[in-house]
C-alpha positions as protocol buffer text, in pm:
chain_id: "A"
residue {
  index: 1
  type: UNK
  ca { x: -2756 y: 384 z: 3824 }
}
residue {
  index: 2
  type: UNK
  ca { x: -2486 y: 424 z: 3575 }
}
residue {
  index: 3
  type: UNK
  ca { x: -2506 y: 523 z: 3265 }
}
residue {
  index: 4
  type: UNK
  ca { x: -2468 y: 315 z: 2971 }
}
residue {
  index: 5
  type: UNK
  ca { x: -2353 y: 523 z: 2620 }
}
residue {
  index: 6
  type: UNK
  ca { x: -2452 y: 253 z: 2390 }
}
residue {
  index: 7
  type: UNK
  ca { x: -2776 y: 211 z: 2506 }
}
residue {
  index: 8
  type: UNK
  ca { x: -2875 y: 595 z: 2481 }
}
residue {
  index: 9
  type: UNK
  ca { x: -2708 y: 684 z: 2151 }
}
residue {
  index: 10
  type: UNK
  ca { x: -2978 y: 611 z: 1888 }
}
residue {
  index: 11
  type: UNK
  ca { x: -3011 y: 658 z: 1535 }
}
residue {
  index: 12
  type: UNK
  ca { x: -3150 y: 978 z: 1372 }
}
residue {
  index: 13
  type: UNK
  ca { x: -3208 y: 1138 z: 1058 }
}
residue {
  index: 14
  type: UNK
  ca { x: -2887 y: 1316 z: 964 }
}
residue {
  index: 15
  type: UNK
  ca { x: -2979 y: 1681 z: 985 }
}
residue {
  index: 16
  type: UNK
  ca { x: -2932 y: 1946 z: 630 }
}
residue {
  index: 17
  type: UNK
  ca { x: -2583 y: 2131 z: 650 }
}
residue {
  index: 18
  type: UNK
  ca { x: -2629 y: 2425 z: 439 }
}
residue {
  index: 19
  type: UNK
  ca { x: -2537 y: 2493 z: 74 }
}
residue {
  index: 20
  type: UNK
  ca { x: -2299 y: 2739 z: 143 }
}
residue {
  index: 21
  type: UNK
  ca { x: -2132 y: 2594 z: 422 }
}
residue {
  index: 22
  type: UNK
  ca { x: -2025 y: 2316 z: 188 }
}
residue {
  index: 23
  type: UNK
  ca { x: -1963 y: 2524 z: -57 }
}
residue {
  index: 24
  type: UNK
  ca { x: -1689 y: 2755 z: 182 }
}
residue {
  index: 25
  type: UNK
  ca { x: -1588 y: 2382 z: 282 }
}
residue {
  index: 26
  type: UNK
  ca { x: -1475 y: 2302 z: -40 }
}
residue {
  index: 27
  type: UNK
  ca { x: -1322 y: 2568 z: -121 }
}
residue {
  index: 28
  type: UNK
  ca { x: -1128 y: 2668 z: 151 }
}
residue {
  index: 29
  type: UNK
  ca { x: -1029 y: 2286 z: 277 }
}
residue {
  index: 30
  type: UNK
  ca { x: -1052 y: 2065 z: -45 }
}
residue {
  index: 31
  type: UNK
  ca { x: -1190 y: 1798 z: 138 }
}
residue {
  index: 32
  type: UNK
  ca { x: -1303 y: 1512 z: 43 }
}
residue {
  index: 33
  type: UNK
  ca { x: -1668 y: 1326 z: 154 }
}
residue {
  index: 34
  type: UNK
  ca { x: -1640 y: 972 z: 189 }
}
residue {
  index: 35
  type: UNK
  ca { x: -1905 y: 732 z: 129 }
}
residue {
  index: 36
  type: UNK
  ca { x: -1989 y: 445 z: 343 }
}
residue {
  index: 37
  type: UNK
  ca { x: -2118 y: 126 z: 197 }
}
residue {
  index: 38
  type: UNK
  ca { x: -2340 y: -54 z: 431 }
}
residue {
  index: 39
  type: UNK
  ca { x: -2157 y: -390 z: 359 }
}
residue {
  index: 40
  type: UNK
  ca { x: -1832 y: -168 z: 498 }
}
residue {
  index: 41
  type: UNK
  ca { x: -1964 y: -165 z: 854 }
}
residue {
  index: 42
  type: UNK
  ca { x: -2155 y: -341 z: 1113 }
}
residue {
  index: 43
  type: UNK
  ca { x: -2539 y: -186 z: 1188 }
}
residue {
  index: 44
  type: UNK
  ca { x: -2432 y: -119 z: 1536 }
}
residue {
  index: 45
  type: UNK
  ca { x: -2150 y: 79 z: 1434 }
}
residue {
  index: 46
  type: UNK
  ca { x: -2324 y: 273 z: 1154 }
}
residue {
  index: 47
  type: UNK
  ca { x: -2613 y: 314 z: 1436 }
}
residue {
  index: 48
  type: UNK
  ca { x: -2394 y: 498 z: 1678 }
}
residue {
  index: 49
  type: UNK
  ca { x: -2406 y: 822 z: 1450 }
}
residue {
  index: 50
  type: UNK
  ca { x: -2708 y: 1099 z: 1483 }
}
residue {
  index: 51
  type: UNK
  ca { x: -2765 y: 1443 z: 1525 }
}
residue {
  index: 52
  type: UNK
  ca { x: -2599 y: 1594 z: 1286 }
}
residue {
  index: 53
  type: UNK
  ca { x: -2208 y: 1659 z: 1431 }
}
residue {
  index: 54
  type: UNK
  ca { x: -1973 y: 1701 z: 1160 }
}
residue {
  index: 55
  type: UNK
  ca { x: -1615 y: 1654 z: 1170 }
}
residue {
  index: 56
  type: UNK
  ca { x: -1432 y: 1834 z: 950 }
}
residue {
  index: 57
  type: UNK
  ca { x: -1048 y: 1780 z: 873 }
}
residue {
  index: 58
  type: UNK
  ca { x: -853 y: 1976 z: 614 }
}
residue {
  index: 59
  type: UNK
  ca { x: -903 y: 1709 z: 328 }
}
residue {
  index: 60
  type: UNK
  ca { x: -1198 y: 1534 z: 485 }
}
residue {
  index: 61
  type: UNK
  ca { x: -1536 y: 1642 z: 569 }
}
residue {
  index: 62
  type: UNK
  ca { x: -1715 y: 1314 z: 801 }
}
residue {
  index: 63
  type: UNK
  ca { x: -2094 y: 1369 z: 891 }
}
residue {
  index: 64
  type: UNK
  ca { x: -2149 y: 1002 z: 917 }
}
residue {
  index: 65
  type: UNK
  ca { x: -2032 y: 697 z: 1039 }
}
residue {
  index: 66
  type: UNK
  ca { x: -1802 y: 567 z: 777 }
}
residue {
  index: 67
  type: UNK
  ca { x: -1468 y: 390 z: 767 }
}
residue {
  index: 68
  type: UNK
  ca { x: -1147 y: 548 z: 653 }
}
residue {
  index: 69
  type: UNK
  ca { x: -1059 y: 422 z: 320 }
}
residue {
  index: 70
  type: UNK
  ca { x: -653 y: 295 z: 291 }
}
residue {
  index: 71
  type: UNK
  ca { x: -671 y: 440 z: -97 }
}
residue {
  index: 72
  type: UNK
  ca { x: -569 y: 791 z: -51 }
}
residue {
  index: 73
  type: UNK
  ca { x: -334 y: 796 z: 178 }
}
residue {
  index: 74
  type: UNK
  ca { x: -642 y: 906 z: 428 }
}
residue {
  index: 75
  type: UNK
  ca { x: -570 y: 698 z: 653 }
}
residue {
  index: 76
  type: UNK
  ca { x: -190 y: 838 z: 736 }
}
residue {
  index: 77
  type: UNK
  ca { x: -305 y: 1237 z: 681 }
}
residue {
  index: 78
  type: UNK
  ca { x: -552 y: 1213 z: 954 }
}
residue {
  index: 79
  type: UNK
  ca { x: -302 y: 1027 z: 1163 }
}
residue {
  index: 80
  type: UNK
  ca { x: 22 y: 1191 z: 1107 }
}
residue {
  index: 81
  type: UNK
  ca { x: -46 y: 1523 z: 902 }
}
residue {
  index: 82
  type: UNK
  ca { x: -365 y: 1702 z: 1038 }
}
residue {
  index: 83
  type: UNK
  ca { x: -443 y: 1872 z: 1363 }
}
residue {
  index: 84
  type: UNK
  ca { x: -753 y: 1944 z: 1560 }
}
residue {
  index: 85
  type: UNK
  ca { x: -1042 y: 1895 z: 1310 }
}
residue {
  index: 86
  type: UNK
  ca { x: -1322 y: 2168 z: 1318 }
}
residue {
  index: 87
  type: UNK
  ca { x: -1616 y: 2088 z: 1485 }
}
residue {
  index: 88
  type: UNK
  ca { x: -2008 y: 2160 z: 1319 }
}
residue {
  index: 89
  type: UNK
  ca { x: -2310 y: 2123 z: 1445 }
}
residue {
  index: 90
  type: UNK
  ca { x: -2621 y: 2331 z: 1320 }
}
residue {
  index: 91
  type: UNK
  ca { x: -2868 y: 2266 z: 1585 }
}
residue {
  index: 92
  type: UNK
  ca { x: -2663 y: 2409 z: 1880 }
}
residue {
  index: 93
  type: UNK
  ca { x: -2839 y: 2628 z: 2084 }
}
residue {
  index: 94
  type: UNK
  ca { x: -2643 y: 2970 z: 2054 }
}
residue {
  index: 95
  type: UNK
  ca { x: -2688 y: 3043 z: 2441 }
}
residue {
  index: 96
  type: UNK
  ca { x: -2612 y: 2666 z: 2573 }
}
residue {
  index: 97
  type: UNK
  ca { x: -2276 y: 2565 z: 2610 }
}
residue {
  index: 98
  type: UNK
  ca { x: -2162 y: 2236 z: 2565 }
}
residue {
  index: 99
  type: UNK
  ca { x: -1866 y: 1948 z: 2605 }
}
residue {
  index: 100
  type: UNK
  ca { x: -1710 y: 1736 z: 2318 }
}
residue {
  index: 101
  type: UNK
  ca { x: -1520 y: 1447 z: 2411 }
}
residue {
  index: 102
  type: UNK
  ca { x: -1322 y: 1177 z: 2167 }
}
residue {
  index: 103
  type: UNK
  ca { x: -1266 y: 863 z: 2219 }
}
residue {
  index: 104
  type: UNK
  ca { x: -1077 y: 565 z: 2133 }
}
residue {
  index: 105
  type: UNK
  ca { x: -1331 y: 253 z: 2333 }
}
residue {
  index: 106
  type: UNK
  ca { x: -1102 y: 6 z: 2117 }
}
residue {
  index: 107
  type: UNK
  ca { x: -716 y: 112 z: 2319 }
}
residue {
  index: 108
  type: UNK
  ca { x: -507 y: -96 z: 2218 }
}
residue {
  index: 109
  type: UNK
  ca { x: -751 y: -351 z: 2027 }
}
residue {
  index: 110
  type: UNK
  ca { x: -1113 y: -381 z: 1957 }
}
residue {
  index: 111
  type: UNK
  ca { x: -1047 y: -752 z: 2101 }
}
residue {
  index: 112
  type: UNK
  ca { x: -882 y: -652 z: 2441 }
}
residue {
  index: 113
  type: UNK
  ca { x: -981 y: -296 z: 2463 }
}
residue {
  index: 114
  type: UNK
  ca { x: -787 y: -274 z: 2803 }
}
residue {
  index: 115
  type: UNK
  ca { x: -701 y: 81 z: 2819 }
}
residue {
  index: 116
  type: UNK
  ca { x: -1066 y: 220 z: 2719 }
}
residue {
  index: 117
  type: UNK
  ca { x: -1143 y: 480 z: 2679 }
}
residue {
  index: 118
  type: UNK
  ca { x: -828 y: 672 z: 2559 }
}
residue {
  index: 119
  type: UNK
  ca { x: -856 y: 1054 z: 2550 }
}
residue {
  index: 120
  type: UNK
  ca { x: -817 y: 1184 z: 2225 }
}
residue {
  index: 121
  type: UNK
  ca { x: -943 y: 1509 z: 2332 }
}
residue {
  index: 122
  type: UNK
  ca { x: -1166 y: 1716 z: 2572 }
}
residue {
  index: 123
  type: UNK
  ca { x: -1318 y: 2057 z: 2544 }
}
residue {
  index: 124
  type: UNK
  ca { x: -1580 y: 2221 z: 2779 }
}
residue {
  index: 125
  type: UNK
  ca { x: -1713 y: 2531 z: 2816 }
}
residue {
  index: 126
  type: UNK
  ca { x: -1840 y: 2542 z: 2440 }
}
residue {
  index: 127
  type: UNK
  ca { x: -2031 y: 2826 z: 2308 }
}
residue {
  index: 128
  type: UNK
  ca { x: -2323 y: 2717 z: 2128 }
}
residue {
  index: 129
  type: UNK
  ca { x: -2322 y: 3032 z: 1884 }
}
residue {
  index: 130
  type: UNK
  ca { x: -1971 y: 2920 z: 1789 }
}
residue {
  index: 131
  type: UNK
  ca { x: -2047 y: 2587 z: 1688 }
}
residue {
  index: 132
  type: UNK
  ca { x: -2320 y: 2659 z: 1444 }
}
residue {
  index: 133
  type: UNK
  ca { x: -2060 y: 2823 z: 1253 }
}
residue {
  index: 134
  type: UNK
  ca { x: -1806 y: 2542 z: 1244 }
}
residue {
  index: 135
  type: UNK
  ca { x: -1557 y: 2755 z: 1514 }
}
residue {
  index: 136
  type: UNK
  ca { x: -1430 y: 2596 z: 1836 }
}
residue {
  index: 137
  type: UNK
  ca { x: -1471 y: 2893 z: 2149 }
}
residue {
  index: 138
  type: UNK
  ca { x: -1417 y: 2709 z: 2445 }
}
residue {
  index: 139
  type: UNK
  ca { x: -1105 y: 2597 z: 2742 }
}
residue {
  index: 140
  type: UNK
  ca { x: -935 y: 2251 z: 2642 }
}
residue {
  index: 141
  type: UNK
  ca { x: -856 y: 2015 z: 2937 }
}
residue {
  index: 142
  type: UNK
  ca { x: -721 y: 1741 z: 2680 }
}
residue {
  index: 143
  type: UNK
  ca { x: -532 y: 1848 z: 2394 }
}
residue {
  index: 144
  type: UNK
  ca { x: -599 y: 1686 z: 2067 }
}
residue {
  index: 145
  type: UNK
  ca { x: -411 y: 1380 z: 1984 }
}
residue {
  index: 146
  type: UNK
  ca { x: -473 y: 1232 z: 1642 }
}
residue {
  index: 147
  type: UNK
  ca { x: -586 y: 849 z: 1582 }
}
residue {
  index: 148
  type: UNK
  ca { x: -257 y: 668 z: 1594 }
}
residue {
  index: 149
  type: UNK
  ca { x: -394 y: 276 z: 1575 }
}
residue {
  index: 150
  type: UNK
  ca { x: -66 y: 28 z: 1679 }
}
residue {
  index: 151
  type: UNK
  ca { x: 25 y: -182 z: 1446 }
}
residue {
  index: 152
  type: UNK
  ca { x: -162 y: -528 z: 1400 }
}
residue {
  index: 153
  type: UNK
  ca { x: -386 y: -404 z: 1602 }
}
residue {
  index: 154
  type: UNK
  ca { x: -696 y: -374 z: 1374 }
}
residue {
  index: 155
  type: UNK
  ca { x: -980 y: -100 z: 1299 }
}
residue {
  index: 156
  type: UNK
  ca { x: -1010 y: 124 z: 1567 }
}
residue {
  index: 157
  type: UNK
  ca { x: -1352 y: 367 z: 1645 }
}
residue {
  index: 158
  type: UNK
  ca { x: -1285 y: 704 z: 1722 }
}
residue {
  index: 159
  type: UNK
  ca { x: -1585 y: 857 z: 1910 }
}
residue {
  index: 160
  type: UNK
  ca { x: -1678 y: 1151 z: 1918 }
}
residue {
  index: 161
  type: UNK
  ca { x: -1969 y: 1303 z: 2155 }
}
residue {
  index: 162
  type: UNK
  ca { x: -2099 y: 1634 z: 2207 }
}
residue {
  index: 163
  type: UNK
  ca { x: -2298 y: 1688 z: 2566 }
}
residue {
  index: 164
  type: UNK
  ca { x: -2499 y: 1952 z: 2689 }
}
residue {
  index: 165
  type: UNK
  ca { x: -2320 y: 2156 z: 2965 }
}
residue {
  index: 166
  type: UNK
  ca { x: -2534 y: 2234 z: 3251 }
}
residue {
  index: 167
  type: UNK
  ca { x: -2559 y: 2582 z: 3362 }
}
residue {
  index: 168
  type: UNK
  ca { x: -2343 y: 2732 z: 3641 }
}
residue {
  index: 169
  type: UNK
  ca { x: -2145 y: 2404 z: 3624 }
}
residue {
  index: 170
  type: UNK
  ca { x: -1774 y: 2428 z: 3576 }
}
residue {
  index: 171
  type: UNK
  ca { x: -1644 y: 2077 z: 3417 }
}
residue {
  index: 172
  type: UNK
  ca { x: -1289 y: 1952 z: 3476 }
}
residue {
  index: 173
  type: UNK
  ca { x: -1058 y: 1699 z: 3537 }
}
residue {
  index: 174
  type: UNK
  ca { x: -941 y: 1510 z: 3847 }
}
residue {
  index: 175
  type: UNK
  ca { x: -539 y: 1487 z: 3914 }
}
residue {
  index: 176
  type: UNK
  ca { x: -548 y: 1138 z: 3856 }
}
residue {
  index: 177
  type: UNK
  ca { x: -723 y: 1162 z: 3575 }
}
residue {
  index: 178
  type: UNK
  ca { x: -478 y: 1441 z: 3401 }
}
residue {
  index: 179
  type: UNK
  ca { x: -229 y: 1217 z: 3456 }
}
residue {
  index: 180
  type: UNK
  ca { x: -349 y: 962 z: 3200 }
}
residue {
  index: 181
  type: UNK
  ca { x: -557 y: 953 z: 2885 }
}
residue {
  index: 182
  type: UNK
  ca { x: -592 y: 581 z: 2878 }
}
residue {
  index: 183
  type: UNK
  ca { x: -866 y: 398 z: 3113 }
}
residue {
  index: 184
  type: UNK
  ca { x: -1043 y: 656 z: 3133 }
}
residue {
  index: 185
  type: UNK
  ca { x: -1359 y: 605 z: 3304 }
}
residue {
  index: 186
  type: UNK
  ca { x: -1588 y: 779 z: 3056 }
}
residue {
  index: 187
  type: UNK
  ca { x: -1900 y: 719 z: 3228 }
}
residue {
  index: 188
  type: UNK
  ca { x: -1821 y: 801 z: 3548 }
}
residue {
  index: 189
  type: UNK
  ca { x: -1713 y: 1148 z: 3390 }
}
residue {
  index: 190
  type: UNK
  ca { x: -2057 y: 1176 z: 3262 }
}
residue {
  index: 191
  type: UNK
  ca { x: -2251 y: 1108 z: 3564 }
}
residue {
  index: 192
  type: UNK
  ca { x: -1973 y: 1304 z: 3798 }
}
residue {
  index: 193
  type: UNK
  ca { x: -2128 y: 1624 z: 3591 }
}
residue {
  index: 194
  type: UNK
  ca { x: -2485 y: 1534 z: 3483 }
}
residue {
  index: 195
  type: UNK
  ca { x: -2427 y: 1531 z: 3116 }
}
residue {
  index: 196
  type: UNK
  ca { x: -2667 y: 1298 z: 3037 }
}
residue {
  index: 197
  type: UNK
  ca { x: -2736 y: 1127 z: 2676 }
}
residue {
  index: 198
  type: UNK
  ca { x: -2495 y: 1291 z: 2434 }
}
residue {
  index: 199
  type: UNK
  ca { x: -2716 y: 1552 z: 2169 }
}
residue {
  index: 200
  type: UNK
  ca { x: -2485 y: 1418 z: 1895 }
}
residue {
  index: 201
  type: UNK
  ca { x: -2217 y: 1158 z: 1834 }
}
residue {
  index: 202
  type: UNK
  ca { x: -2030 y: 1075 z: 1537 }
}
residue {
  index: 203
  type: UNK
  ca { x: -1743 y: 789 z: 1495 }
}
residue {
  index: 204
  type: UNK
  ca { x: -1492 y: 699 z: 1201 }
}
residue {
  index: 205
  type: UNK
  ca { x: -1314 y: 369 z: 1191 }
}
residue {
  index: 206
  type: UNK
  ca { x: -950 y: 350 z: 1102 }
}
residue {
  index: 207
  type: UNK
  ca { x: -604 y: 123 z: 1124 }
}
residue {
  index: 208
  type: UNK
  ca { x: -261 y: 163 z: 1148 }
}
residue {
  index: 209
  type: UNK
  ca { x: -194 y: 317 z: 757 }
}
residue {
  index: 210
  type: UNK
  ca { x: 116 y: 35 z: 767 }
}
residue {
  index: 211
  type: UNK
  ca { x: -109 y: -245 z: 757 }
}
């Protein structure tokens, strides 16, 4: 039977990030926490989000689902300025490792989505003990690439999913699949390594900073 994301993502209580996590956060990054107004997003995109992943850029800190404001110039940083984002998530196990995979289910429109799921980025082999402290220990099969909506094209949702890595079990790509990030059979991934449900998930919506 194959496994359907939507249906097992569900919507839980956004778990505490400490005090002084936020605190080094701000200091260090000077980002900046966006609010979401619920009449900004539909209630299946705002229910995509739980367990407490946090995606943190070097002017924005996201640890919900939200959509990128244009005031700000937001929108073009995360696009055309800033790398790899670091990666939070308090309840990892410090002796699991895990996989994070992003997204784009919306390549090259949300309206004809046909070259979903583009790769934004893939990392396996994630240690647990690294991740509650915001750091990023693991091998990268898919180098970042930031959101870079077309033109015209609309909002886009960039997805981001953190799995459980099973013991013992190397994860990795197939030729054919290292030759493209686009149609990427996400799923099939998923089942091809017994990932399951994702533990966390966590999604932004943006467009082309030109529109």
């Amino acid at each position: 039977m194959q496994f359907n994301i939507m249906s097992a993502v569900r919507l839980h209580e956004h778990l505490a990030v400490p005090a002084p996590f936020l605190v080094l956060c701000a200091c260090v990054f000077g980002f900046y926490r966006v609010e979401a107004a619920s009449d900004t997003m539909s209630s299946l995109d705002s229910s995509f989000c739980h367990g407490g992943l946090e995606v943190i850029y070097p002017g924005l800190d996201i640890d919900k689902c939200l959509i990128i404001p244009k005031d700000g110039k937001l929108r073009k940083m995360i696009s055309t300025v800033w790398k790899a984002p670091q990666i939070y998530f308090s309840a990892a196990h410090k002796k699991k490792m895990y996989v994070l995979v992003m997204v784009d289910p919306d390549a090259p429109s949300r309206t004809k989505p046909t070259s979903a799921h583009w790769r934004h980025w893939l990392v396996v082999d994630l240690k647990g003990s690294a991740l509650k402290k915001g750091q990023m220990q693991g091998e990268t099969l898919t180098d970042y690439h930031p959101p870079t909506p077309p033109q015209k094209s609309g909002f886009h949702r960039y997805q981001f999913m953190l799995f459980e890595q099973l013991p013992d079990t190397p994860v990795s790509l197939t030729k054919r699949e290292k030759s493209a990030r686009g149609k990427w059979d996400l799923e099939a991934f998923i089942e091809r390594f017994n990932l399951g449900a994702p533990v966390a998930t966590l999604q932004f919506l943006t467009q082309n900073y030109k529109d």
